[in-house]
N, C-alpha and C positions, 0 to 999 in steps of 0.2 A: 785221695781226692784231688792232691796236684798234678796227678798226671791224668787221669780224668778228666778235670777243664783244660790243662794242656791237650790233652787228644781232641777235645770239643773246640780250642780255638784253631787246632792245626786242621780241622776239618775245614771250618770254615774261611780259612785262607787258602787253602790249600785248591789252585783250581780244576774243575771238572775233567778227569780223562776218559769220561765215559761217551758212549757216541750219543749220550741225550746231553752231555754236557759241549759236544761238539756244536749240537743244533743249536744250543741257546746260545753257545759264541756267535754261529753262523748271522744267525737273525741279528742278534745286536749287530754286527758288520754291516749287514744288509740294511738296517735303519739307517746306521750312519752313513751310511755309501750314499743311501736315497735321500739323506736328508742333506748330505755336502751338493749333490745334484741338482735340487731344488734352488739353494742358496746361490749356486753360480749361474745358474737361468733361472731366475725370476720371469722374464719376459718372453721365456719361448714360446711361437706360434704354430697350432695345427698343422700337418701338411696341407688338411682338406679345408685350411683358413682362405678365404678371399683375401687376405691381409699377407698369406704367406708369400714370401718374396725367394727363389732362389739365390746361392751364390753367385751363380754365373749370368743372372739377368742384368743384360742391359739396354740403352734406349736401341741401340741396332738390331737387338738380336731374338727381332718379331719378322719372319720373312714374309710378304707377302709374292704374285707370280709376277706381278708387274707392281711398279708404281704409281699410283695412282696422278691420273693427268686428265686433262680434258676430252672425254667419250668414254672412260674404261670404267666409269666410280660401280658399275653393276658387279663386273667382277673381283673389281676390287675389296668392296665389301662383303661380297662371300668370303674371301679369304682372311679379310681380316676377321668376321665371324667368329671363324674355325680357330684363328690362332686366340683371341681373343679367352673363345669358349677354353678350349685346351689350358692357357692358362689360369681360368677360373677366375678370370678378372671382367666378366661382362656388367657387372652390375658398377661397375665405372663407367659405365657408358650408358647404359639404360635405365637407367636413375632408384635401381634395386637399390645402390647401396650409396646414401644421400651420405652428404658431409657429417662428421659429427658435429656436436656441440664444442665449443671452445674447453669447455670442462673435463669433458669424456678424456678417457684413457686411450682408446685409441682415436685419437685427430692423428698424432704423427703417425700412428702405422695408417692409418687413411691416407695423410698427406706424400707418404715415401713410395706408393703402391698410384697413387694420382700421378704423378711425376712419372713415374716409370711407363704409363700408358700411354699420357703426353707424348712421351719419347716415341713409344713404338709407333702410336698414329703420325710422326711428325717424320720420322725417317722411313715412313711408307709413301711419300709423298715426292714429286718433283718439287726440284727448287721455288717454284714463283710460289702454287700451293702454299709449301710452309710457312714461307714469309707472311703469305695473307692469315696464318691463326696461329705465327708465333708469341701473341703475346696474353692467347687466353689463358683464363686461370685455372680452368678444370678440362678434364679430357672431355666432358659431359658436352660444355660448349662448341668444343671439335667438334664432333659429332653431329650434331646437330646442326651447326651451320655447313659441313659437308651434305648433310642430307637436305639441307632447304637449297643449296645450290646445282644438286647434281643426282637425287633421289628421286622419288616417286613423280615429284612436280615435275619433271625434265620432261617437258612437250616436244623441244626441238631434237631431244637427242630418240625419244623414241619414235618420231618421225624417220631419221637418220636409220635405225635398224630395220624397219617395218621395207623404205626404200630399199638396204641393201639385202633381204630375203626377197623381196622381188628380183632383182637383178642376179642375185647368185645363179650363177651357173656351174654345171659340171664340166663340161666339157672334155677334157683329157684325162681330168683327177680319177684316182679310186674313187666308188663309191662311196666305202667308209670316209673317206675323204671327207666328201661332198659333205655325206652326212655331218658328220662332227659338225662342220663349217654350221650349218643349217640348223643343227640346233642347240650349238652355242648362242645363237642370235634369238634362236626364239627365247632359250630360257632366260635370257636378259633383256628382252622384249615384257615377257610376261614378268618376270622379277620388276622392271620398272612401270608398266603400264597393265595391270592385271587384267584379265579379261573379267566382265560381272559375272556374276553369279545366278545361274538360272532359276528363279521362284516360283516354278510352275509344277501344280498339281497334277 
């Protein structure tokens, strides 16, 4: 009978060399592995997060074709659109993704992803530009007063295009040339001064 229970306690010390006994080592590893994972990122964020941030983003490194200055804010704002879009950060700017509450869990990932925006609109900018809206507090406000200053209201400047697609000429140029020329201006013509819309049955 002693060696008996000795055979029954050598059993069960004795660990698994079987390949079901491999799997249940496996899995335990696997727990542990996933749950050591967990423990050292508590705070990881989605890729597909508005809140995620790259390593390598930083306030410069939103390009747009030009800087924006006095007469260009039409095609300025396409591009920054697109980088905007592309980063999946548009809802800093269009007021999809409002502040949080002082409470909420993420304010600093709001606040760190705000800043970063800040940045990209501010070094898309000529120097005088930045100065006048370094000191707002959200990228929201940017925004915003870029576009009450240089968006859709701009009377004088789409006077300004409307003038110079009259005056355009071909003359020497390619065609394609011309073209381009002629309907960069309208598409920033119509981008800032849309034409109505016809209601007729």
């Amino acid at each position: 009978m002693v060696s008996e229970r000795g055979d029954d306690k050598a059993k069960e010390v004795t660990p698994k060399t079987s390949d079901e006994g491999g799997e249940e080592t496996e899995k335990v590893q696997h727990g542990k592995a996933t749950s050591n994972a967990s423990e050292v990122l508590p705070g990881c964020i989605d890729v597909m997060s508005p809140y995620f941030l790259l390593a390598s983003d930083a306030p410069g490194h939103v390009h747009v074709t030009k800087l924006l200055r006095d007469g260009n804010y039409g095609e300025w704002v396409n591009d920054m659109l697109d980088a905007l879009f592309a980063k999946n950060k548009m809802g800093f700017v269009d007021r999809s993704i409002p502040m949080p509450t002082p409470d909420s869990p993420y304010l600093q990932q709001w606040m760190r992803c705000n800043a970063m925006v800040k940045g990209w609109l501010k070094n898309a900018m000529e120097r005088d530009m930045r100065n006048s809206v370094r000191y707002a507090n959200i990228a929201r406000d940017i925004w915003v007063d870029l576009e009450e200053r240089f968006g859709k209201g701009s009377a004088p400047r789409a006077f300004e295009i409307r003038r110079a697609v009259v005056l355009l000429q071909q003359k020497k140029a390619p065609v394609s040339t011309y073209y381009t020329k002629l309907k960069s201006l309208w598409d920033e013509m119509m981008a800032i001064s849309p034409l109505p819309k016809c209601l007729c049955r």
